[in-house]
Z-matrix of the N, CA and C atoms (Angstrom, degrees):
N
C 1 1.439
C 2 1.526 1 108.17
N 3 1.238 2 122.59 1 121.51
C 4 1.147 3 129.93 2 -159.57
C 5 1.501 4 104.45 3 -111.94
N 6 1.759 5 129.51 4 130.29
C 7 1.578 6 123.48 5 -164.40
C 8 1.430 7 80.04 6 -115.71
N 9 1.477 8 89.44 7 157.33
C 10 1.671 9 117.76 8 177.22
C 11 1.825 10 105.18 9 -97.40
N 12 1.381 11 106.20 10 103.81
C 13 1.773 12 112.83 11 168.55
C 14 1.463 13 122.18 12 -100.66
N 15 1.567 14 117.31 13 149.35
C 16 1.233 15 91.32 14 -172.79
C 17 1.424 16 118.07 15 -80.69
N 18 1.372 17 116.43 16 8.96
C 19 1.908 18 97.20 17 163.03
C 20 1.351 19 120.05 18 -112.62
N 21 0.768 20 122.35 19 146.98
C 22 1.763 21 144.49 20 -159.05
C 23 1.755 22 90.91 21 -74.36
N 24 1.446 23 113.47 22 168.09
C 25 1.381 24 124.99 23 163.04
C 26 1.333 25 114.61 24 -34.84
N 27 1.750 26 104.97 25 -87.08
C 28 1.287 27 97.35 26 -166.67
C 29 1.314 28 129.97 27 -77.00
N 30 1.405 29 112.14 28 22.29
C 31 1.532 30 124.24 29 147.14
C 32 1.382 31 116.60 30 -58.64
N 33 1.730 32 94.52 31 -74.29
C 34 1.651 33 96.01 32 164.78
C 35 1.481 34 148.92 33 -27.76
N 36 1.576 35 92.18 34 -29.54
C 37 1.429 36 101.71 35 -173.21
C 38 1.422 37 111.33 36 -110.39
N 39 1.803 38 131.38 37 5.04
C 40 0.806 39 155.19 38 -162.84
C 41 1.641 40 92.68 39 -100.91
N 42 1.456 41 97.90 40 -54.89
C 43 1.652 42 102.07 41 -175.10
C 44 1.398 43 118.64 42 -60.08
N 45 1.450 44 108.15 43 -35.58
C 46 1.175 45 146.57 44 -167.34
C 47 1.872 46 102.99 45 -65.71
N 48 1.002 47 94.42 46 -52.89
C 49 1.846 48 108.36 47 168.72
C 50 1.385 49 123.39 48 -67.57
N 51 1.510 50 111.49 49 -41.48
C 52 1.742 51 136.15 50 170.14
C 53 1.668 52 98.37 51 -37.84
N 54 1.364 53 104.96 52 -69.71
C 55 1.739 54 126.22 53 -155.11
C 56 1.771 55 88.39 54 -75.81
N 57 1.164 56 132.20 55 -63.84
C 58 1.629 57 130.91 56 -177.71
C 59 1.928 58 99.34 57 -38.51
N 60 1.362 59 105.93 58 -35.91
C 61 1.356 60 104.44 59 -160.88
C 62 1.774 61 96.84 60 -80.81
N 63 1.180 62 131.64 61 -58.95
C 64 1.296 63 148.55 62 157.26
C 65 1.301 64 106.52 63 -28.41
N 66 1.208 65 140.69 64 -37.26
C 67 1.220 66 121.37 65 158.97
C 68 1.220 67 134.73 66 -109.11
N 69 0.923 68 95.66 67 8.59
C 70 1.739 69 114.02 68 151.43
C 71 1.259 70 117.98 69 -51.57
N 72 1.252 71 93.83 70 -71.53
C 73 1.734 72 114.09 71 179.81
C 74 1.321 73 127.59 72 -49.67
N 75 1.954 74 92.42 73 -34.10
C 76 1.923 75 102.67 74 -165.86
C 77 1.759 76 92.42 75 -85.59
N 78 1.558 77 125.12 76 -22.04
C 79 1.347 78 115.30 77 -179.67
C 80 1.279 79 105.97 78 -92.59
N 81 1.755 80 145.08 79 8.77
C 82 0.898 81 151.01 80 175.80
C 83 1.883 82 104.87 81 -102.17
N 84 1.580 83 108.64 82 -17.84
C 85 1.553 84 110.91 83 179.03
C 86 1.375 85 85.58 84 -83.55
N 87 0.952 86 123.17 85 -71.18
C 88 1.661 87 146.12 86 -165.11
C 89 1.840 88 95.98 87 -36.54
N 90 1.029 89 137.88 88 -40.73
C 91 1.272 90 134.93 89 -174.10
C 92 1.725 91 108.87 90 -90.12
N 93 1.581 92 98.52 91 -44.59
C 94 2.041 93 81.19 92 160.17
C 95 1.352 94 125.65 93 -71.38
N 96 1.520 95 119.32 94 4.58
C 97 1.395 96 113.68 95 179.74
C 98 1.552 97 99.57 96 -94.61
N 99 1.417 98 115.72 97 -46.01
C 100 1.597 99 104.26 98 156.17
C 101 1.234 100 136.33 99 -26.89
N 102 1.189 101 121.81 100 -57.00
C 103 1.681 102 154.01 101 -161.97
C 104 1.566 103 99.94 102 -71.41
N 105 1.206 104 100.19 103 -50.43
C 106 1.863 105 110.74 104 174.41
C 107 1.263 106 110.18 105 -73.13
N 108 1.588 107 116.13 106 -33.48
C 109 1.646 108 105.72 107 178.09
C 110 1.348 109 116.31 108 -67.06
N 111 1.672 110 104.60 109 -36.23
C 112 1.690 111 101.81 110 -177.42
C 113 1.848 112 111.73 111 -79.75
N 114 0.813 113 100.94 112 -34.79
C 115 2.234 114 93.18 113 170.37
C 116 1.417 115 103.48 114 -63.39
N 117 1.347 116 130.14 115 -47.80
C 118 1.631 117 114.70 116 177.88
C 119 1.331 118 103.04 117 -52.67
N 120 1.608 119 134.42 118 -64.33
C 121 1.173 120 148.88 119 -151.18
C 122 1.763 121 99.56 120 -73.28
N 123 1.218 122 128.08 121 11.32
C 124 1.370 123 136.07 122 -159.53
C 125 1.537 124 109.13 123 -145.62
N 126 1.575 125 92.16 124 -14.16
C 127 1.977 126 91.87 125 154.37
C 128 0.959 127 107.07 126 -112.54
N 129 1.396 128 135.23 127 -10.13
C 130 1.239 129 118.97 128 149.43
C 131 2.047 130 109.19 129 87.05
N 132 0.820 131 104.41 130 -4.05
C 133 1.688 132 108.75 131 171.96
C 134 1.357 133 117.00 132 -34.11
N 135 1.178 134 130.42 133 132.97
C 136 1.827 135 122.41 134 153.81
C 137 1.417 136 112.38 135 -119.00
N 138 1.340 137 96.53 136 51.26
C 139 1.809 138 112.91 137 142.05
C 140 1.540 139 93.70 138 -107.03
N 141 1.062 140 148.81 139 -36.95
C 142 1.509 141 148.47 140 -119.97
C 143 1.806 142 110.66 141 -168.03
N 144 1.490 143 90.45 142 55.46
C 145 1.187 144 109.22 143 161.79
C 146 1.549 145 130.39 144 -35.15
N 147 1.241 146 121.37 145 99.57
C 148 1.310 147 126.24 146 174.06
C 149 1.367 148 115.64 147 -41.31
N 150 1.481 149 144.08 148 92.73
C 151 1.332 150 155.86 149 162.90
C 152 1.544 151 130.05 150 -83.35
N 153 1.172 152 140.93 151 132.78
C 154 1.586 153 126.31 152 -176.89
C 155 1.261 154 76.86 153 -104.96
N 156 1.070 155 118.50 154 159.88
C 157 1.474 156 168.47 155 169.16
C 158 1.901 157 103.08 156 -60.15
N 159 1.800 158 93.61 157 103.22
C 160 1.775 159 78.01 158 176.72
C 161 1.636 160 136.15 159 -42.98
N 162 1.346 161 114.13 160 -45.35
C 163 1.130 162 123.33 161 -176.59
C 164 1.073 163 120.38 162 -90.19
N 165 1.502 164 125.92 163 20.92
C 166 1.455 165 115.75 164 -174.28
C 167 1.506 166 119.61 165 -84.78
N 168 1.170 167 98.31 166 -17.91
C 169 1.449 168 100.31 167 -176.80
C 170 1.706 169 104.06 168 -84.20
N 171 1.483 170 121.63 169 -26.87
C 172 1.697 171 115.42 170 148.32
C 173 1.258 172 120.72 171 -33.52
N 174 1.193 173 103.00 172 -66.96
C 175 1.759 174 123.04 173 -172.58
C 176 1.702 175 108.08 174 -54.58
N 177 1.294 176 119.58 175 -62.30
C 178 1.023 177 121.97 176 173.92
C 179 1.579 178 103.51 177 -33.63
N 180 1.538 179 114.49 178 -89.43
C 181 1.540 180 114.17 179 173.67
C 182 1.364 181 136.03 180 -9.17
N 183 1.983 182 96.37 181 -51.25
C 184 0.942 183 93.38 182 -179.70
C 185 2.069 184 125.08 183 -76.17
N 186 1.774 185 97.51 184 -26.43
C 187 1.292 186 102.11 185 169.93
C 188 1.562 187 128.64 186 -46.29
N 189 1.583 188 97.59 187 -37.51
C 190 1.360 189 101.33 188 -176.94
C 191 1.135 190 116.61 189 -89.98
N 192 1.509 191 147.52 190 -7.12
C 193 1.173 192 155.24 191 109.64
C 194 1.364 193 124.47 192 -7.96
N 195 1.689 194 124.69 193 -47.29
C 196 1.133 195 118.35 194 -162.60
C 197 1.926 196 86.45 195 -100.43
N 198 1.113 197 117.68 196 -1.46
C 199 1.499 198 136.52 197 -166.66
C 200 1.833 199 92.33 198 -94.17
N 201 0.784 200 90.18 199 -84.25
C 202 1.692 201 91.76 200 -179.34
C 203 1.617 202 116.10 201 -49.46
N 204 0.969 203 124.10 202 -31.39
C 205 1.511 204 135.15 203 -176.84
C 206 1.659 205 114.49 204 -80.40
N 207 1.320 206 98.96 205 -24.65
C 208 1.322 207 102.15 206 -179.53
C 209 1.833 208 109.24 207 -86.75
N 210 1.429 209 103.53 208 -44.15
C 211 1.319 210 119.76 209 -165.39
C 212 1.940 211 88.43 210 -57.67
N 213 1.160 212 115.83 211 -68.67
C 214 1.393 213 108.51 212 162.18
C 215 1.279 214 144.85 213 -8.97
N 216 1.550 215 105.99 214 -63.31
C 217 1.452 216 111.40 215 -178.61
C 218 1.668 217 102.98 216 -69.40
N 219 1.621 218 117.46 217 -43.99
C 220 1.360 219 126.71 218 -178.59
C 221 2.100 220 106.60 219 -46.53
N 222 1.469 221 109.31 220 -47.34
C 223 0.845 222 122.24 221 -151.82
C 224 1.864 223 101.96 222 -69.94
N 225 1.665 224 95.01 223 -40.32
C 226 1.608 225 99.31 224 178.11
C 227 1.577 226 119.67 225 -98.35
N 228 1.637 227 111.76 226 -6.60
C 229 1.592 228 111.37 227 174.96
C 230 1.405 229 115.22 228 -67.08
N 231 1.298 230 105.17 229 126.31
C 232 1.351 231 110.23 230 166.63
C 233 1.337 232 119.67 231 -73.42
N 234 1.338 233 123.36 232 167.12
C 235 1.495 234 148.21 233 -141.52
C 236 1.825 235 82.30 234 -91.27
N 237 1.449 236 97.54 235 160.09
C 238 1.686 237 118.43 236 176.76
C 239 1.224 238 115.85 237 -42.86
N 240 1.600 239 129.94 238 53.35
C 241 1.316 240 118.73 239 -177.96
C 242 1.164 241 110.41 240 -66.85
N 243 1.726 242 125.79 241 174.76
C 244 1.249 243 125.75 242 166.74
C 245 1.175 244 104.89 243 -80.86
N 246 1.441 245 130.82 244 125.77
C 247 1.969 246 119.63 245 153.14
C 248 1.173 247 102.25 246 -119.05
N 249 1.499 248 104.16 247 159.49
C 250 1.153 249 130.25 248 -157.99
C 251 1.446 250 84.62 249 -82.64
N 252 1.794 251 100.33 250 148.25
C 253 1.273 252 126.19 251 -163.17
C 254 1.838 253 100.99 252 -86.57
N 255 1.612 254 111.20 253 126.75
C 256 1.737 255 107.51 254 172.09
C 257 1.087 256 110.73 255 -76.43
N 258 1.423 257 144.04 256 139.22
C 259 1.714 258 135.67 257 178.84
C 260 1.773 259 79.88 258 -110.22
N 261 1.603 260 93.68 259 161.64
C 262 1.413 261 110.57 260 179.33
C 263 1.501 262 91.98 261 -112.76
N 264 1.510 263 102.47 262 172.90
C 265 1.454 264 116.41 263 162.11
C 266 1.739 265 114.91 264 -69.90
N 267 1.405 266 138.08 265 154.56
C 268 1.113 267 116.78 266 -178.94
C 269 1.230 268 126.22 267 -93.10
N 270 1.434 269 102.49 268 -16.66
C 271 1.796 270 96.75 269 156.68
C 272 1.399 271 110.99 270 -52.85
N 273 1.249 272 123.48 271 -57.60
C 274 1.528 273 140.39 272 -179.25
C 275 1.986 274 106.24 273 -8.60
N 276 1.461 275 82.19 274 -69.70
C 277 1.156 276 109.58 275 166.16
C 278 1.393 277 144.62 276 -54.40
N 279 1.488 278 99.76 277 -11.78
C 280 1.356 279 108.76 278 173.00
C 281 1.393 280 121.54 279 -94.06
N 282 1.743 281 89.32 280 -27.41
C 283 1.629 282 98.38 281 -168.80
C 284 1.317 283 106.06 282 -93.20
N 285 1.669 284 128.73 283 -18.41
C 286 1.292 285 119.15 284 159.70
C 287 1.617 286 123.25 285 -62.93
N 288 1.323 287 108.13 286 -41.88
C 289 1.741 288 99.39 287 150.04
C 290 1.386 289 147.19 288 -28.74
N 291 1.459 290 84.98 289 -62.74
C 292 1.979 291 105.99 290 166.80
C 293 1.236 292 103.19 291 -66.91
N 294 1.371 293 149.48 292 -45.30
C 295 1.470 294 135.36 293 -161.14
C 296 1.553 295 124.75 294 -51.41
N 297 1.271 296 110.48 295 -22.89
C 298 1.383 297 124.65 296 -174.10
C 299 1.823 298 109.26 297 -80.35
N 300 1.067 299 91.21 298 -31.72
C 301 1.745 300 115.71 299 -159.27
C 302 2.238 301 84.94 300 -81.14
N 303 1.463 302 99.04 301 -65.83
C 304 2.040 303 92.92 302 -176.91
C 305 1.638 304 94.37 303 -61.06
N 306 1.449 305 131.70 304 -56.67
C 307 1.649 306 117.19 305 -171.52
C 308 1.822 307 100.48 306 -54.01
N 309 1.132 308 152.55 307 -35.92
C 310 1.046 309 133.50 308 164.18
C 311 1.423 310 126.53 309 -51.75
N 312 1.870 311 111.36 310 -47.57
C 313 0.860 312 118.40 311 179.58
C 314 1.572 313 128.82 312 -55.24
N 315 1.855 314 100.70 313 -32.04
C 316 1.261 315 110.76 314 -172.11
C 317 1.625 316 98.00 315 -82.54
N 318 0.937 317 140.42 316 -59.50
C 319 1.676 318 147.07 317 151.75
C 320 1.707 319 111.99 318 3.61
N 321 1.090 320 106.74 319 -57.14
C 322 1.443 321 124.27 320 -163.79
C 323 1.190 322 120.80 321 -87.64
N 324 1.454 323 109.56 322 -25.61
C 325 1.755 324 137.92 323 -161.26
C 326 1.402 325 114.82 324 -97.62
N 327 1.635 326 99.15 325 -80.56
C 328 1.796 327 118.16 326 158.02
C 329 1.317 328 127.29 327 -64.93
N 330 1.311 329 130.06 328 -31.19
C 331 1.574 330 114.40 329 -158.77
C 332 1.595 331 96.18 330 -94.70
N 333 1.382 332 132.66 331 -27.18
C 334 1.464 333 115.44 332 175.64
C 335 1.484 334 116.17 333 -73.03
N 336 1.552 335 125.95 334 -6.75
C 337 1.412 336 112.43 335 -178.23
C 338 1.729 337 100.83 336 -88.06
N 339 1.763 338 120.95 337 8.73
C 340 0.949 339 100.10 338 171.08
C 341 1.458 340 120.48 339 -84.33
N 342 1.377 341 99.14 340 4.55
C 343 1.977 342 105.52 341 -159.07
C 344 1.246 343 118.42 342 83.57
């Protein structure tokens, strides 16, 4: 049973490439921050305490998460089929337009009178 979404294949698989690429990169940052921890930790200074990075072991997780999740979807998406196109309502459509425009507004408006 096949559902109608509103993005087409090679949307999907566009996105699909975006996030593979993104964590590529974030487990390719994530490994020079290693690499730098062990040469500090390998001169050995006590001005310049060798420290890991609180969250790296988050980050890591999370790299391989968006790493594994991707390889997945790639692994089970099917090829450029045609699907049938979802139409929205046209208000629908109007107000997903505008949403960007009030989240700016509110951004720009409210959050500096907090300081």
């Amino acid at each position: 049973m096949s559902q109608a979404t509103l993005a087409p294949a090679k949307t999907k698989t566009a996105g699909n490439l975006f996030a593979l690429i993104g964590g590529v990169v974030m487990a390719g940052g994530l490994g020079g921050v290693y690499m730098a921890h062990g040469q500090i930790a390998a001169a050995g200074s006590e001005l310049v305490p060798a420290q890991m990075p609180s969250g790296f072991l988050l980050y890591a997780v999370l790299a391989a998460l968006v790493l594994v999740t991707t390889l997945i979807l790639f692994a089970s998406g099917k090829s450029a089929d045609l699907e049938p196109k979802m139409e929205m309502k046209e208000s629908y459509k109007i107000f997903l337009l505008f949403l960007p425009v009030l989240a700016l507004a509110f951004v720009f408006s409210y959050l500096p009178l907090w300081g």
